[in-house]
N, C-alpha and C positions, 0 to 999 in steps of 0.2 A: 504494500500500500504506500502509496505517495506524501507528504505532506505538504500541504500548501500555506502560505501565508496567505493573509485577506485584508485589506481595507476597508474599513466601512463606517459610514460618521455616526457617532454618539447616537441618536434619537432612534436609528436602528437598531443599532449593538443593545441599546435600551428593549427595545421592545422583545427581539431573540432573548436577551437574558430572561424577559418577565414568562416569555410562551415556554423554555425551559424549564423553567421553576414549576412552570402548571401541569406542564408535562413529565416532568421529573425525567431529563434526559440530559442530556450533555450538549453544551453547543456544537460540539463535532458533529456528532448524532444528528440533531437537528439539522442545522447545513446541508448534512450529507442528504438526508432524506428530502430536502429542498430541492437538492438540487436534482434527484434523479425523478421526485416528480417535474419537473421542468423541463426534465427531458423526454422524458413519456408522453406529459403535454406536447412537445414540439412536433415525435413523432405522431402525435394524432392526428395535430391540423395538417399534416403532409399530407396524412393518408387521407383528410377531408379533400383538403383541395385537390387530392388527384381523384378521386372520387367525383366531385361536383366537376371536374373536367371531361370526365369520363361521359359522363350527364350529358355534359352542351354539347358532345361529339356528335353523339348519337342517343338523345334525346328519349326517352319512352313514349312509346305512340297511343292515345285515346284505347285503344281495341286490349293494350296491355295492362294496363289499368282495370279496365271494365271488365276483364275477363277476371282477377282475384277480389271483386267487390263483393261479390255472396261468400267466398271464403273470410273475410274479418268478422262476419256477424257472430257475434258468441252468444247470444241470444237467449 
């Protein structure tokens, strides 16, 4: 494992100290886990927007739609 230094102004380092303490973890810990949700996040909106790209390529047409409308009824 690597170790990094960080910079970060007071009214932050403020607030990570106070969400440690409530969560009873380590500011490493915290961080860490910051940060790999941040990347999870990023990976998502990739996969949205190649997704919604996918979409305007080639579009879903009226007849595919209407054809899974009676399959949503849970009824």
């Amino acid at each position: 494992m690597e170790t990094i230094q960080l910079s970060i102004d007071e009214s932050l380092l403020a607030e990570v100290q106070q969400a440690t303490s409530a969560l009873q973890m380590t500011p490493s810990d915290f961080i860490k886990v910051a940060l790999e949700r941040a990347v999870q996040q990023r990976e998502t909106i990739a996969k949205e927007r190649q997704h919604a790209e996918a979409y305007s390529k080639h579009p879903q047409r009226l007849e595919e739609i209407e054809e899974w409308q009676d399959e949503q009824y849970w009824g």
